[in-house]
C-alpha positions in Angstrom: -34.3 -30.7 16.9 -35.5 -28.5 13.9 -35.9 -25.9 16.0 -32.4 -26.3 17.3 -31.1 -26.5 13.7 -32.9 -23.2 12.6 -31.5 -21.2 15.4 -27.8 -22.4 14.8 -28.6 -21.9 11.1 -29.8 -18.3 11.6 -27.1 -17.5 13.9 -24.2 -18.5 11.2 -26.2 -16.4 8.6 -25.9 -13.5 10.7 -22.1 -13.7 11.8 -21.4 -14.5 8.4 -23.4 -11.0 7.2 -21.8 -9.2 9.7 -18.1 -11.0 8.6 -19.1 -9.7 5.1 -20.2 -6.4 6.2 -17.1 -5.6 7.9 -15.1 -6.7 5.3 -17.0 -4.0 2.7 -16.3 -1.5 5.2 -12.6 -1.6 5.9 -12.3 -2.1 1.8 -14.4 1.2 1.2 -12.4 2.8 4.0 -8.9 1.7 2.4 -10.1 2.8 -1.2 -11.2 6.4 0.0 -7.7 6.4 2.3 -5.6 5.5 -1.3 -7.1 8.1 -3.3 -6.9 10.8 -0.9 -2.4 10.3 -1.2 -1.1 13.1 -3.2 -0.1 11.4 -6.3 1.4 15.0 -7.6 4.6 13.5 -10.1 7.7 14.1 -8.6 10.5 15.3 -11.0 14.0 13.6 -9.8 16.1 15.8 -11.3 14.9 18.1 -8.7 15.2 15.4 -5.9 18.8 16.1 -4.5 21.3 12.9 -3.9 20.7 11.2 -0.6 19.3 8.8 1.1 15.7 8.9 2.2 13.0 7.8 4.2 9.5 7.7 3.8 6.2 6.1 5.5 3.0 5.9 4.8 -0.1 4.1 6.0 -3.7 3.3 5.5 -5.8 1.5 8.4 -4.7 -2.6 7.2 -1.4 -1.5 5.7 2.3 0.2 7.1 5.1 1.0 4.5 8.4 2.3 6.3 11.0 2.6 2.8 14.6 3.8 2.5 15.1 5.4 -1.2 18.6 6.7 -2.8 18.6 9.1 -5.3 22.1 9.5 -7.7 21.8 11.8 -10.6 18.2 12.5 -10.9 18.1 8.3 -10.8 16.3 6.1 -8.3 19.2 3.5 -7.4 17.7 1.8 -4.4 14.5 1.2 -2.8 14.7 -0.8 0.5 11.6 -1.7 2.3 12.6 -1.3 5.9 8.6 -2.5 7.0 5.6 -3.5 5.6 2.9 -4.2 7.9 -0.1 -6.0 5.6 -2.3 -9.0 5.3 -1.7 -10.8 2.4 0.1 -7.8 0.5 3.8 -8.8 0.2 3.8 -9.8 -3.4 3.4 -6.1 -3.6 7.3 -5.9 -2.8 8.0 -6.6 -5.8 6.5 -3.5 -7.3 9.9 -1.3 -6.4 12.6 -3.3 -8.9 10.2 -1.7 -11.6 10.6 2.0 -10.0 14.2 1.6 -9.7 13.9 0.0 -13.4 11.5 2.6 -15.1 12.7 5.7 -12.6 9.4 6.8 -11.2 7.3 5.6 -9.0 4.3 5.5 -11.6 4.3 2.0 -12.0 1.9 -0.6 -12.4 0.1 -1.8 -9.4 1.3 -5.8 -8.0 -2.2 -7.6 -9.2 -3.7 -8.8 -6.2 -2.1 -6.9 -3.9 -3.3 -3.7 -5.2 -3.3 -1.5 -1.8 0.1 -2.9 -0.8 1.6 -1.4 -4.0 -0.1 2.1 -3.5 0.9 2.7 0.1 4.1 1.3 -0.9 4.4 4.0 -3.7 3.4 6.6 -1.5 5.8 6.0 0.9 8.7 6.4 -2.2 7.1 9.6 -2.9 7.1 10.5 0.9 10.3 9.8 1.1 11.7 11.9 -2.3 9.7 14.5 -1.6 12.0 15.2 1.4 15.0 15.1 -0.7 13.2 18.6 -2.5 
């Protein structure tokens, strides 16, 4: 019976490092795909009026967006997908683009990834209006 016990207990131990393991992998992975976005400003007055789209993606996250540009302004930012895990209180993060008029904002705490790929995907999506 102890024997029994210390098999099952060594087993857990190991699916639990290897749960753990893959976890700091696909977060390293994410971190080095965030900082590798071209977070070059964008000036609006240069961004024609029109509607765009833009998408961007990491390995655990999808952003599709739909922005409108009016007057060197931001006026709408729809999020037409957003493929994540427990990211969407990041949504929130594009009222305070539209409200500040870039898409340097503050990061949704807690759902820090969410809000970058999400920001990229508003720049991906003015840069086309160029």
């Amino acid at each position: 019976m102890k024997r029994l016990f210390k098999t099952l207990l060594a087993i857990v131990i190991v699916i639990v490092v290897i749960i753990i393991s893959a976890v700091a992998i696909v977060s390293v992975r994410m971190s080095g795909q965030v900082k590798a976005f071209d977070k070059s400003g964008i000036d609006l007055f240069h961004v024609a009026d029109g509607v765009y789209n833009g998408h961007s993606e990491t390995d655990l996250v999808k952003v599709d967006v739909r922005v409108t540009v009016a007057d060197g302004r931001i006026e709408d930012i729809e999020i037409l997908k957003h493929e994540c895990g427990k990211g969407h209180p990041a949504d929130v993060i594009v009222s305070d683009m539209i409200k500040d008029n870039t898409v340097e904002v503050d990061a949704v705490s807690g759902a820090t990834m969410s809000s970058e790929v999400i920001k990229d995907a508003v720049r991906d999506a003015l840069r086309s209006g160029l």
